[in-house]
Residue frames as qw, qx, qy, qz and C-alpha x, y, z in Angstrom:
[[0.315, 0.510, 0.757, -0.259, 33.36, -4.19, 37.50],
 [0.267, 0.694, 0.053, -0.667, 33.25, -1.01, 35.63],
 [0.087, 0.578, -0.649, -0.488, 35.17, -2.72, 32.90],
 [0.165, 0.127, 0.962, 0.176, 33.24, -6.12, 32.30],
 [0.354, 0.614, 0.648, -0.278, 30.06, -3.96, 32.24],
 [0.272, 0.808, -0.100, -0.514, 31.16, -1.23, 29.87],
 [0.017, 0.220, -0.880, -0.421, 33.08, -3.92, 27.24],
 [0.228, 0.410, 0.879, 0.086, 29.48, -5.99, 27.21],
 [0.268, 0.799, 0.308, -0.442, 27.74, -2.74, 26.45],
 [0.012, 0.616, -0.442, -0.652, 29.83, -1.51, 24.16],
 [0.062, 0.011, 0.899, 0.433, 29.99, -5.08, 21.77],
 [0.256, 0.666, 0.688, -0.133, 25.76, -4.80, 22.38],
 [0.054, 0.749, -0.038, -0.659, 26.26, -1.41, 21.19],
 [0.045, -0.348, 0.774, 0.527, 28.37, -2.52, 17.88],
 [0.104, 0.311, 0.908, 0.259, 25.69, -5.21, 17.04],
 [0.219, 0.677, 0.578, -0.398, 22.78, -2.95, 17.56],
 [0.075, 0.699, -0.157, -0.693, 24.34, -0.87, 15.00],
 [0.098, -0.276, 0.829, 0.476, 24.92, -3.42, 12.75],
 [0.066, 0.509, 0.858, 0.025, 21.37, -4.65, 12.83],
 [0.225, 0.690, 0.318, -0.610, 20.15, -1.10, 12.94],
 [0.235, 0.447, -0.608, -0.613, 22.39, -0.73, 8.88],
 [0.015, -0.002, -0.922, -0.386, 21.10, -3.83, 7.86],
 [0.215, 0.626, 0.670, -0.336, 17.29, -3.53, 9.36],
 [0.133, 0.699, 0.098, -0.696, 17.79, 0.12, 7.02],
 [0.078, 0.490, -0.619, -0.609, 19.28, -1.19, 4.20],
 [0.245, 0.007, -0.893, -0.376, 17.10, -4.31, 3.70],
 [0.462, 0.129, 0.383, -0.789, 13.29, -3.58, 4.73],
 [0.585, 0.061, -0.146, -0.796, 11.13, -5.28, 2.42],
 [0.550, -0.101, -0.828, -0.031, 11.02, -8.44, 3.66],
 [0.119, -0.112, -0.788, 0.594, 10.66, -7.24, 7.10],
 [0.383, -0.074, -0.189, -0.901, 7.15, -5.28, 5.89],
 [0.553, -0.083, -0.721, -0.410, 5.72, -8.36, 5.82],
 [0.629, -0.364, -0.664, 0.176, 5.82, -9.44, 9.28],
 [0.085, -0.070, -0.440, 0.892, 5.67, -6.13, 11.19],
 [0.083, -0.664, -0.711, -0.216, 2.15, -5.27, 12.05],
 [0.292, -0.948, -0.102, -0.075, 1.27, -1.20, 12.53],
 [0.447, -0.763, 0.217, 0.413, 4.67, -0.59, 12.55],
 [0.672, 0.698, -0.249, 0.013, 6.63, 0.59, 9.18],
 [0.923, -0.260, -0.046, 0.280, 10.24, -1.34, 9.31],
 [0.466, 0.513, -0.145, 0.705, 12.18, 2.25, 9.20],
 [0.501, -0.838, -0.212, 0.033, 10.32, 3.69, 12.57],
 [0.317, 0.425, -0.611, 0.588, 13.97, 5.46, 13.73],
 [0.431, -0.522, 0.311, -0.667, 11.76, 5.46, 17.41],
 [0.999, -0.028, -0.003, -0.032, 11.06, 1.84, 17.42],
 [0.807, 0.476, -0.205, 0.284, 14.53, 1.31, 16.54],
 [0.143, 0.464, -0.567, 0.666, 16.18, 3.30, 19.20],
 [0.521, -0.474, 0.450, -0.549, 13.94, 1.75, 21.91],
 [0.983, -0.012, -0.179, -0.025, 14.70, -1.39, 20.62],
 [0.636, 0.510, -0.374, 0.442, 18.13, -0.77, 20.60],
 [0.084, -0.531, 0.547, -0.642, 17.98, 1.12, 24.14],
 [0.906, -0.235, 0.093, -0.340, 16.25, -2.34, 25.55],
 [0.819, 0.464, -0.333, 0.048, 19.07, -3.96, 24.42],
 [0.405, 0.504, -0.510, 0.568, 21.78, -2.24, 25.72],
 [0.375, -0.540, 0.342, -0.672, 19.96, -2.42, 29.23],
 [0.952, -0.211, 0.221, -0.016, 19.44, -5.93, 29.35],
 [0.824, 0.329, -0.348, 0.302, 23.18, -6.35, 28.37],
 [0.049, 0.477, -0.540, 0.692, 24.14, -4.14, 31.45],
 [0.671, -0.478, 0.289, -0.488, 22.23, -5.84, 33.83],
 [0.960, 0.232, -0.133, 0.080, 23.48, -9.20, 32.26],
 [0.651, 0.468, -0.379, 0.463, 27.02, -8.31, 32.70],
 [0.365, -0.694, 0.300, -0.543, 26.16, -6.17, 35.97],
 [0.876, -0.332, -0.035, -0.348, 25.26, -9.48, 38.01],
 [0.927, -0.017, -0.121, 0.356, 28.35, -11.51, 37.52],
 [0.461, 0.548, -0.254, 0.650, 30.80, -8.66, 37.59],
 [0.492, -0.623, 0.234, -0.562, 29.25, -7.51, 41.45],
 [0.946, -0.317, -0.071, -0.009, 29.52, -11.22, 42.38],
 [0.758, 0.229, -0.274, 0.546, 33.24, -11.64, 41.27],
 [0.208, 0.587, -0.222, 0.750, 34.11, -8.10, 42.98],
 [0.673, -0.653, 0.189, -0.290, 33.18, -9.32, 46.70],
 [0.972, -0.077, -0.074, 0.211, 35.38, -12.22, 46.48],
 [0.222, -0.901, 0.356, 0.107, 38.45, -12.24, 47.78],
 [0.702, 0.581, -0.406, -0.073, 41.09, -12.87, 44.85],
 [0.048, -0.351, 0.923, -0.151, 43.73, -15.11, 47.59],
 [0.534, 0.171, 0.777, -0.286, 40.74, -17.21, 48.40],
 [0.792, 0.498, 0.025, -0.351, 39.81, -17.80, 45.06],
 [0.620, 0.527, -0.541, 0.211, 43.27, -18.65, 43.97],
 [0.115, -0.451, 0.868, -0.176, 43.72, -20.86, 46.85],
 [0.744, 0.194, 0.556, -0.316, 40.80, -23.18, 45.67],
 [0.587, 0.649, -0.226, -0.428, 41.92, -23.11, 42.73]]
């Protein structure tokens, strides 16, 4: 369980960075549509980012708790 949630964080993790370089490196289009908020904020940005990664750990949490009750003969005898 530990391992399907900490691999789905991790890749959310990777993209958030990537979108955090590219949100840094290419702002002036995004001026346009941000209201009251400049489109470097670093605070905005890290609580977007830490919203992220928390709905990817509950996402991944949910299935990974289901699979880990089952019991792996009875699955692989329905199979």
């Amino acid at each position: 369980m530990r391992l399907a949630v900490s691999r789905a964080v991790f890749v959310t993790f990777i993209g958030a960075v990537i979108g955090l370089a590219v949100v840094m490196i290419v702002p002036m289009g995004l001026g346009k549509i941000l209201y009251g908020v400049s489109p470097r904020d670093p605070l905005t940005a890290a609580g977007a980012c830490a919203l992220f990664c928390g709905i990817a750990a509950l996402a991944a949490l949910m299935p990974s708790y289901r699979a880990a009750r089952l019991d792996p003969m009875q699955v692989l005898r329905t199979e």
